[in-house]
Residue frames relative to the residue before (quaternion, step in Angstrom):
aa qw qx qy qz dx dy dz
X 1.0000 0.0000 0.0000 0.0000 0.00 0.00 0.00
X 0.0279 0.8212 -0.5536 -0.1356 3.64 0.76 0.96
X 0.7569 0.4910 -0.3252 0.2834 3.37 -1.79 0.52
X 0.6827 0.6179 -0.2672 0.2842 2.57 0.86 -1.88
X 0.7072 0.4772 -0.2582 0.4533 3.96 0.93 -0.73
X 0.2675 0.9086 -0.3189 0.0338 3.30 1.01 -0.44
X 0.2244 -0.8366 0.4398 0.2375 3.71 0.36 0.56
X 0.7829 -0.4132 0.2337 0.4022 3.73 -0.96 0.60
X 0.1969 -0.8034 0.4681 0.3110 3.62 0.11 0.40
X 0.3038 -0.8234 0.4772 -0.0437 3.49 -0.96 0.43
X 0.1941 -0.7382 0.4557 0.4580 3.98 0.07 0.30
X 0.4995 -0.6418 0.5782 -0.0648 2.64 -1.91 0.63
X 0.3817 -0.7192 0.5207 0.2566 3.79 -0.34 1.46
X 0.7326 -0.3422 0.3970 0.4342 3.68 -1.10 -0.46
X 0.8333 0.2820 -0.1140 0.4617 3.34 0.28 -1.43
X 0.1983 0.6439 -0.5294 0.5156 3.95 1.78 0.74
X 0.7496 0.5178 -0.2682 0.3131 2.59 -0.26 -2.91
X 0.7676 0.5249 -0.1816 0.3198 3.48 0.61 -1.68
X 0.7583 0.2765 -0.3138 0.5001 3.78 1.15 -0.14
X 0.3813 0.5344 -0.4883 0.5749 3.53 1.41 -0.04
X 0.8749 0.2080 -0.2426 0.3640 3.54 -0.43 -0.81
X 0.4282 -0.6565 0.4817 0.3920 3.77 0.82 -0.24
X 0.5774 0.6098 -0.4223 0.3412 3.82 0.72 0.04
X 0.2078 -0.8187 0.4576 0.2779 3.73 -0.01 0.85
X 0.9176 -0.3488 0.1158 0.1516 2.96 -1.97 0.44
X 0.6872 0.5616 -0.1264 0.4431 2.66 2.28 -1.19
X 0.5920 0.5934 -0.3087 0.4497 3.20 1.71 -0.49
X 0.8040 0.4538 -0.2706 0.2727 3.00 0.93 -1.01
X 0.3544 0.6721 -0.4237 0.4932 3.32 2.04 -0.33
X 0.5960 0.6479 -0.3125 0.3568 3.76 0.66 -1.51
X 0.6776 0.5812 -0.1088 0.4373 3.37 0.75 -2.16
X 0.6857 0.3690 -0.3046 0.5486 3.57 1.04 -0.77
X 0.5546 0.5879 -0.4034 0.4289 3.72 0.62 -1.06
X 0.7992 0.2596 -0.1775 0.5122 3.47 0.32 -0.95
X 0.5660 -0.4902 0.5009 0.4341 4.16 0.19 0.55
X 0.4995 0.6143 -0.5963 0.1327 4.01 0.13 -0.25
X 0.7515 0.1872 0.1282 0.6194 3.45 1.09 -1.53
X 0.1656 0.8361 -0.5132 0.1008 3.73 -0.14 1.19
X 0.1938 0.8602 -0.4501 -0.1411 3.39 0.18 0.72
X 0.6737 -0.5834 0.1564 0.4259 3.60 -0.96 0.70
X 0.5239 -0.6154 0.5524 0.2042 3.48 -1.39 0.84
X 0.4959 -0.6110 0.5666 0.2445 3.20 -1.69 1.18
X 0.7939 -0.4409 0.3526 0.2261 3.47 -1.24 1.00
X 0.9292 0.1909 0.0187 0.3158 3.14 0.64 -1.56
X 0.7775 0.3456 -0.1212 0.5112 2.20 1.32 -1.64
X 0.3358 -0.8013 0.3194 0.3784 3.41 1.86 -0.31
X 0.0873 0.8109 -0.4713 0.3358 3.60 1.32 0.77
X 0.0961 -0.8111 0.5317 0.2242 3.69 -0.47 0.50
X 0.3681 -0.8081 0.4553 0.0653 3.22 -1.13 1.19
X 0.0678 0.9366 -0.3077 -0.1535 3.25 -0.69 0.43
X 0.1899 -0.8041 0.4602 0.3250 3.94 -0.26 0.73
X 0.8093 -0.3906 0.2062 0.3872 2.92 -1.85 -0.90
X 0.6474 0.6235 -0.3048 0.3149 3.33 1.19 -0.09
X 0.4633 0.5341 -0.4527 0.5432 3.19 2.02 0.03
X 0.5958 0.3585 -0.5154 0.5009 4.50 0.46 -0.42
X 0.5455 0.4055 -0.6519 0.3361 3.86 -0.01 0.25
X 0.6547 0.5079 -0.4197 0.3705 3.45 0.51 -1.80
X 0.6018 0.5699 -0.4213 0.3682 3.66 0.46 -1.37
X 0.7537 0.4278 -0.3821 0.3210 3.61 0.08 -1.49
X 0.5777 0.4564 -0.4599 0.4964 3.94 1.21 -0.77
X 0.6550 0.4663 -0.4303 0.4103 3.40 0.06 -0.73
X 0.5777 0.4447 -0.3993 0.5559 4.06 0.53 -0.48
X 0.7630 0.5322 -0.2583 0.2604 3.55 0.19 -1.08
X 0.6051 0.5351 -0.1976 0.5554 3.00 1.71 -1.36
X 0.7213 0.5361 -0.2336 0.3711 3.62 1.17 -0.72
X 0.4473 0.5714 -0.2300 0.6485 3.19 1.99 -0.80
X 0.6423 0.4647 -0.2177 0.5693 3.88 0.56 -0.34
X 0.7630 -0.4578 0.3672 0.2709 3.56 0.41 0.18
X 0.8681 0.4319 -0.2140 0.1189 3.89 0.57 -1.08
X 0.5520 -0.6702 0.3692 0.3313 3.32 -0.02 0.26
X 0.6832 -0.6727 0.1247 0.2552 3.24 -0.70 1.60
X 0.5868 0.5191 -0.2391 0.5736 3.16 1.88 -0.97
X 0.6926 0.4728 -0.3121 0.4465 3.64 0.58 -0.18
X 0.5041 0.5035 -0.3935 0.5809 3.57 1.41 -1.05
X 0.6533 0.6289 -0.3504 0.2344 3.93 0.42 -0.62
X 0.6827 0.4670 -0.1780 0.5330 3.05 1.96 -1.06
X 0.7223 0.4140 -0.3339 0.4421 3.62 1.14 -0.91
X 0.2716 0.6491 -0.6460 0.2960 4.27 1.33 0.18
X 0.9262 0.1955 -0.1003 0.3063 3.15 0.04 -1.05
X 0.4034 0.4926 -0.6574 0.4031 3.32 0.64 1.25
X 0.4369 -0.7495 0.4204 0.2658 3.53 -1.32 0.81
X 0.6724 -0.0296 0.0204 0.7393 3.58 1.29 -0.14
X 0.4976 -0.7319 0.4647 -0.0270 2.97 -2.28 1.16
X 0.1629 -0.7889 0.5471 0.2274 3.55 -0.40 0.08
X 0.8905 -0.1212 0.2099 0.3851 3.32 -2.12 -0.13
X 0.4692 0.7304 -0.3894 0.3078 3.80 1.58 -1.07
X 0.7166 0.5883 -0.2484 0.2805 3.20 0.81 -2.14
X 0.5050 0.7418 -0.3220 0.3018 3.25 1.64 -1.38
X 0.7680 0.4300 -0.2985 0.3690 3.85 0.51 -0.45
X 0.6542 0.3253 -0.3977 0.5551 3.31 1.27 -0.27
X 0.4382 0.5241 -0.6187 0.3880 4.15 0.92 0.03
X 0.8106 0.4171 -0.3245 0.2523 3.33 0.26 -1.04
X 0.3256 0.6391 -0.5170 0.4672 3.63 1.61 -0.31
X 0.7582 0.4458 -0.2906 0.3769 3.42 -0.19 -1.85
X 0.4318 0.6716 -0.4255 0.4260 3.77 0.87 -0.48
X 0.7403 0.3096 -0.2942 0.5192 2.98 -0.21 -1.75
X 0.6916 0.5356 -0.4225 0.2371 3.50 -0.08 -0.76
X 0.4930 0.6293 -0.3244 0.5056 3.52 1.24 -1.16
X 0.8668 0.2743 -0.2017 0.3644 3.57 0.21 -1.32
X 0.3805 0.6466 -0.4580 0.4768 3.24 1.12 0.87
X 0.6241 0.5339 -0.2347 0.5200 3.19 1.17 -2.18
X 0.5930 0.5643 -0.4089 0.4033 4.09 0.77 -0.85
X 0.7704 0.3749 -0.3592 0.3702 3.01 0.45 -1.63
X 0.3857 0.7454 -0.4077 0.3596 3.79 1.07 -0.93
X 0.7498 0.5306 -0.0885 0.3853 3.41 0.44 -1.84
X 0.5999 0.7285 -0.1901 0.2707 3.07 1.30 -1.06
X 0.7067 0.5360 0.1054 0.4496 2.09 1.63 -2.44
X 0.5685 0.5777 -0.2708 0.5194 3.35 1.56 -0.70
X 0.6468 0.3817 -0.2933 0.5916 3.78 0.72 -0.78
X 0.5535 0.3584 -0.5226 0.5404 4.33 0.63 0.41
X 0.5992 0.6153 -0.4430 0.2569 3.24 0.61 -0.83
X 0.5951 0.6616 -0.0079 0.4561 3.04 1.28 -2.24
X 0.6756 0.3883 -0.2092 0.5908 3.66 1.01 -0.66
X 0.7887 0.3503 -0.3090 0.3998 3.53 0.71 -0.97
X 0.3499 0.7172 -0.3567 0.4857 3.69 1.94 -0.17
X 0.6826 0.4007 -0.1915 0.5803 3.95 0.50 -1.40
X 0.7587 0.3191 -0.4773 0.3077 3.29 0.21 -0.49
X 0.4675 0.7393 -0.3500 0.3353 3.47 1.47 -1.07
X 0.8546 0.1891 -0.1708 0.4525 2.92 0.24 -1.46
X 0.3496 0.5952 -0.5994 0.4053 3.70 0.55 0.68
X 0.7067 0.3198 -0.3886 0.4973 3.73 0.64 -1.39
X 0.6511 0.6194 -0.2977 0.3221 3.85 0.64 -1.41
X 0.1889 -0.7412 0.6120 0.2010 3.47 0.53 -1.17
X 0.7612 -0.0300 0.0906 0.6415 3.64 0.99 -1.06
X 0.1827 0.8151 -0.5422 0.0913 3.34 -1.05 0.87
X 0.4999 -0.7623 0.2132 0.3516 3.65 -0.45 1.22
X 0.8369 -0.4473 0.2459 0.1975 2.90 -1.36 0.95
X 0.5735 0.6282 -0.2346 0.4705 3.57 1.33 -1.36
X 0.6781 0.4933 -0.1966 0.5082 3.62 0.93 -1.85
X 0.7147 0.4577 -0.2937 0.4398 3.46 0.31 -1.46
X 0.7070 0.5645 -0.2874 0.3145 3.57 0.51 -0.57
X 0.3919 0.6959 -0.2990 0.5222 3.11 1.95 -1.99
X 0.8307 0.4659 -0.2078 0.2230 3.57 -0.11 -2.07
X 0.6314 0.5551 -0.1673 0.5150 3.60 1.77 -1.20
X 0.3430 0.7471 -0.5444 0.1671 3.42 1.26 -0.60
X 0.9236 0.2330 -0.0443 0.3013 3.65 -0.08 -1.30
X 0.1517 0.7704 -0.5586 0.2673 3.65 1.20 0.49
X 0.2313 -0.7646 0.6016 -0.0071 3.60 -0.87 1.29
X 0.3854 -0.7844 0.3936 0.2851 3.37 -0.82 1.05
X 0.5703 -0.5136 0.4810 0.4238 3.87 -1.47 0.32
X 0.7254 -0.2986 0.5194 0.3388 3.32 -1.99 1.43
X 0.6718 -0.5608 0.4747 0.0940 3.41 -1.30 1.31
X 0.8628 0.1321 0.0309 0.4870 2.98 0.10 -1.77
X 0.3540 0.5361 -0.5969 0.4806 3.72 1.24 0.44
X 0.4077 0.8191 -0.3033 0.2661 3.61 0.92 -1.39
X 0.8579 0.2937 -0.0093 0.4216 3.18 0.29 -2.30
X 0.3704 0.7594 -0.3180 0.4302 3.26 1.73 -0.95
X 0.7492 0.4817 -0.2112 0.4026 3.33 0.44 -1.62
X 0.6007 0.4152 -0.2603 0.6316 3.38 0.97 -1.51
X 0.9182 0.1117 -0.2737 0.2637 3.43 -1.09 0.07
X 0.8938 0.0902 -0.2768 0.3411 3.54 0.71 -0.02
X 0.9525 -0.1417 0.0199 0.2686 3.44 -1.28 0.33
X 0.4156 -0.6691 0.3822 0.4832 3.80 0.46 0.54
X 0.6243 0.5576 -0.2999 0.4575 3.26 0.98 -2.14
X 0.7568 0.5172 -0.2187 0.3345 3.65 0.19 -0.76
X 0.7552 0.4152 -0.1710 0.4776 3.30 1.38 -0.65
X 0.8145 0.2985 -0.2088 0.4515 3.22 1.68 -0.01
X 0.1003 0.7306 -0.4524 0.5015 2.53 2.01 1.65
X 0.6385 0.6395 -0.2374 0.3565 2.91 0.75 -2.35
X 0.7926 0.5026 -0.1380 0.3164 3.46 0.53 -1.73
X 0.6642 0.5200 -0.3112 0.4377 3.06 1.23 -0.51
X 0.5308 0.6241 -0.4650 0.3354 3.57 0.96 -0.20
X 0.5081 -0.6722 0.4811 0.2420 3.25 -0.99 1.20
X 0.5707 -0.6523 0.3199 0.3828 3.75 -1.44 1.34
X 0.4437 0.5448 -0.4795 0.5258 4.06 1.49 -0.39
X 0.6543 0.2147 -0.4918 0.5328 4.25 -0.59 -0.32
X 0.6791 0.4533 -0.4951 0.2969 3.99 -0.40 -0.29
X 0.4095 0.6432 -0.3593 0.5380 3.54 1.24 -0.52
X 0.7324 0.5268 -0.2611 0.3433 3.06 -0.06 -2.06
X 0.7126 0.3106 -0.2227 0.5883 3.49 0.67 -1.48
X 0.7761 0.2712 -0.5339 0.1978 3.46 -0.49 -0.23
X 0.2725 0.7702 -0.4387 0.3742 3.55 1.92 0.32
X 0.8796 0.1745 -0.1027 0.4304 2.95 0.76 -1.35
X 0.4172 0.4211 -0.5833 0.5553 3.43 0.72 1.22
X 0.4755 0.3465 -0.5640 0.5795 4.12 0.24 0.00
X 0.8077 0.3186 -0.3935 0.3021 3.60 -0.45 -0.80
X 0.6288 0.5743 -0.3553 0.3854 3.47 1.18 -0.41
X 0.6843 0.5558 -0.2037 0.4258 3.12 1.33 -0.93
X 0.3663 0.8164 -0.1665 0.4142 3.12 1.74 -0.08
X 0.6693 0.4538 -0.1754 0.5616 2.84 0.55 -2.66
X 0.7783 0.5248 -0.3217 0.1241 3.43 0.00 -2.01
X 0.5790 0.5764 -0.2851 0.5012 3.55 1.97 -0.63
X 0.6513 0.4430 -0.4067 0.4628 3.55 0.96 -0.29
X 0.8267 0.3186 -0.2783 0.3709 3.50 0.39 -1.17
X 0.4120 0.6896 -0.5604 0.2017 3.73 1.13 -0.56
X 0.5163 0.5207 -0.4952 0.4660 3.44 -1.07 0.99
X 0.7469 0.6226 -0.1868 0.1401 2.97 0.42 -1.60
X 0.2778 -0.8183 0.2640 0.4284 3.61 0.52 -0.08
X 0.5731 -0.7431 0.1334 0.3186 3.30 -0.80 2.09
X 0.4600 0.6837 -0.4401 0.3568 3.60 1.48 0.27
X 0.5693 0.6358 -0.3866 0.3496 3.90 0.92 -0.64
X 0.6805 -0.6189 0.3462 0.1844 2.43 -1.15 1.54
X 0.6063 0.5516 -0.2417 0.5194 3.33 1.44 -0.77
X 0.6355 0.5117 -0.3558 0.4557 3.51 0.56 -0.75
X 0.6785 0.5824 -0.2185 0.3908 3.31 0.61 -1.61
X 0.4522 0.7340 -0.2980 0.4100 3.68 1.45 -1.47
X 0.8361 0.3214 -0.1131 0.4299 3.07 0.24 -2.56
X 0.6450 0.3888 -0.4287 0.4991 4.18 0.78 0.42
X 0.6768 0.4743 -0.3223 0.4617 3.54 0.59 0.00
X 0.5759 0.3403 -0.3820 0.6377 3.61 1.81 0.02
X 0.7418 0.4373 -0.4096 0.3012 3.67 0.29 -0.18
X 0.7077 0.5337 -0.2379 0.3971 2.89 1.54 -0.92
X 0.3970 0.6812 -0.2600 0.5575 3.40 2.07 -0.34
X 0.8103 0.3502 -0.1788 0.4344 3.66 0.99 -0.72
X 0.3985 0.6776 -0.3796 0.4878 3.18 1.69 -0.19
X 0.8884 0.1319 -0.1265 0.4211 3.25 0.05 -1.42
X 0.4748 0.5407 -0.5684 0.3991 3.51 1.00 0.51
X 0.5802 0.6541 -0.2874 0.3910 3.42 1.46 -0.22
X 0.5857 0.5614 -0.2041 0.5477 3.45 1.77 -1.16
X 0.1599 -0.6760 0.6775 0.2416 3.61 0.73 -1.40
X 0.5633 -0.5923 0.4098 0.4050 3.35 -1.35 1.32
X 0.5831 0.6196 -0.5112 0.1217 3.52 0.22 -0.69
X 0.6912 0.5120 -0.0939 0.5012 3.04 1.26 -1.85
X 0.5527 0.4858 -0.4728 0.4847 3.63 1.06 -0.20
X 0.6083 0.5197 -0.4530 0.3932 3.81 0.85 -1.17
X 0.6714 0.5296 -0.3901 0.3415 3.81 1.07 -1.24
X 0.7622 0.4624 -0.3174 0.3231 3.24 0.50 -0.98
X 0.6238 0.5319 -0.3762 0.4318 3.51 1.13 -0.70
X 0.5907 0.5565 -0.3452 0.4714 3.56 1.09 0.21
X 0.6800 0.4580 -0.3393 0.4613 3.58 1.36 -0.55
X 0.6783 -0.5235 0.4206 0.2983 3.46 -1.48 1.46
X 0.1071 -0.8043 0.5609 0.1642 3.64 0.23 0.80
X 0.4825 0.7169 -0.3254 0.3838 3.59 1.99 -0.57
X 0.7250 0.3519 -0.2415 0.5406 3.57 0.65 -1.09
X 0.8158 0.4118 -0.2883 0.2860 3.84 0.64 0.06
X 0.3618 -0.7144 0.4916 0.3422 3.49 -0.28 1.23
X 0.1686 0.6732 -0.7058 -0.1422 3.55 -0.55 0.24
X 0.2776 0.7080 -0.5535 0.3396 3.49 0.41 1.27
X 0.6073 0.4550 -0.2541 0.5997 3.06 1.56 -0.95
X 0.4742 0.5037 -0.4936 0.5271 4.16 0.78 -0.03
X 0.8295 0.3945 -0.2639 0.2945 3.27 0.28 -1.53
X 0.5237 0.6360 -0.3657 0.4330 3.26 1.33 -0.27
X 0.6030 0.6213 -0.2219 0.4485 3.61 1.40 -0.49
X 0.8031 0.2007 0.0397 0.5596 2.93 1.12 -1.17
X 0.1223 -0.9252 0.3511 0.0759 3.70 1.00 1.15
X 0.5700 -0.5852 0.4394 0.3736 3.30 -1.04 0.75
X 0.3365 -0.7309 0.5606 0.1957 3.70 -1.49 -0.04
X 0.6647 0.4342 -0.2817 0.5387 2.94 1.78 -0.05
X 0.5179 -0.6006 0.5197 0.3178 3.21 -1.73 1.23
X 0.8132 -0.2718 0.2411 0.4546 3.58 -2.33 0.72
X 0.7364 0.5600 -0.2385 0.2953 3.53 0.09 -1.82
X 0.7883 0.1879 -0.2354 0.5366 3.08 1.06 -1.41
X 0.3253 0.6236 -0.5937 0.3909 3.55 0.35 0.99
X 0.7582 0.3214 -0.3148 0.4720 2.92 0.09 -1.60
X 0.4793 0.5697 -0.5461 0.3840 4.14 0.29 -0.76
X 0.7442 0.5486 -0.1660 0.3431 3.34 0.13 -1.43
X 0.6184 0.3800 -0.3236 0.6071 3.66 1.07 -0.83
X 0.6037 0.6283 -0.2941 0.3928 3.28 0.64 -0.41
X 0.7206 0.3633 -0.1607 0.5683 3.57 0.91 -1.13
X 0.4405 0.5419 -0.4314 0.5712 3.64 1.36 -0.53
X 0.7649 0.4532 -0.2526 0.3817 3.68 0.00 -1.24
X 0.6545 0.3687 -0.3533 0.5575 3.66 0.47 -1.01
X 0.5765 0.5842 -0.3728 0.4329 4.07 0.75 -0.57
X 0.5775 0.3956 -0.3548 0.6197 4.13 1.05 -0.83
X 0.5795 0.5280 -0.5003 0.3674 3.82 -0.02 -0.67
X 0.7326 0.5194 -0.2312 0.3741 3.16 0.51 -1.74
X 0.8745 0.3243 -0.1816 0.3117 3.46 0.72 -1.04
X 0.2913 0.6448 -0.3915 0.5883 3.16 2.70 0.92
X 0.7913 0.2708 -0.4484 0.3155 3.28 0.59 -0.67
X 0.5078 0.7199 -0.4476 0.1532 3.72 1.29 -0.67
């Protein structure tokens, strides 16, 4: 449910911005130098500050960059608000490129097998070869990563089992949520409409979990776990305002469905 928890946002010195977002110190000096990422300077002391609307720009600018484009080009498409059929030729560059990075990966896990087996017969083998063979080993999915570290086996190999068609489904229906919440924010969090568009997402959420996994999670210390540091993975799309609207309408939406 990215976002949805989000804690007050707050500005943010450089070397914040820089461990909240994982982008060091040098990029982001860089990012300003060149107009890409500018965020507004302190008066005096001229310190650059940053809020929450500079980790959106950042995340397009990562995304666009994760996609193939050069920095001088990511510079022109920040500020288009949606894309067309255009984008399609550089997705499909990045394609070809992925299925290289696959086949790469591929090769790294023979490698990785043919390493274990080596040294099983070898016991010892030189350093030059063994290395040659490790070259490409690709790291684990981030936020499978944290999953592991902080919550529940039973709970994480629920998660995994969901087939790659229900992840679609849901992240369908968070684009479409994210959608509604841009049209109606404003609205007051009592409309019938508003109220509608959290009782269909939240209806799909946990038809997505299945009671079981809802029973698991509502058992996990939600206290001992930053899942700030999830949400930081997986960034909201929505600005402060319409956060906070939203926690709001989420909230006035549990009341309602305490008192029924």
């Amino acid at each position: 449910m990215g976002g949805m928890l989000m804690k007050e946002s707050n500005k943010y010195s450089i070397g914040e911005f820089s461990e909240k977002t994982g982008i060091s110190i040098r990029t982001l000096h860089y990012y300003d130098e060149i107009g890409l990422l500018q965020p507004e300077k302190h008066p005096t002391s001229g310190h650059r500050i940053y809020n929450h609307q500079d980790i959106l720009t950042l995340q397009k600018i990562v995304s666009l960059k994760f996609l193939g484009y050069s920095l001088d080009k990511i510079n022109n498409l920040l500020h288009e608000s949606s894309f067309t059929v255009d984008l399609n030729e550089t997705l499909s560059l990045h394609l070809q490129a992925l299925e290289k990075e696959k086949e790469r990966i591929e090769q790294s896990m023979t490698a990785i097998q043919r390493v274990i087996k080596l040294l099983k017969k070898e016991e010892e083998v030189d350093s030059t070869i063994l290395f040659s063979l490790i070259h490409s080993i690709q790291t684990e999915n981030m936020q499978k990563e944290w999953m592991e570290q902080h919550m529940p086996t039973d709970v994480v190999e629920e998660l995994s089992k969901k087939t790659e068609a229900e992840k679609i489904t849901l992240d369908q229906t968070f684009i479409q949520f994210a959608k509604k919440v841009k049209q109606l924010y404003g609205k007051p969090v009592k409309d019938l409409k508003v109220q509608e568009m959290i009782k269909t997402y939240l209806e799909a959420s946990f038809e997505f979990l299945g009671g079981d996994l809802m029973r698991k999670l509502a058992d996990v210390d939600v206290e001992k776990i930053n899942i700030q540091e999830l949400e930081n993975m997986t960034p909201s799309p929505f600005t402060e305002d319409e956060q906070k609207w939203l926690n709001q309408a989420m909230e006035y939406y549990m009341k309602q469905a305490e008192l029924e």
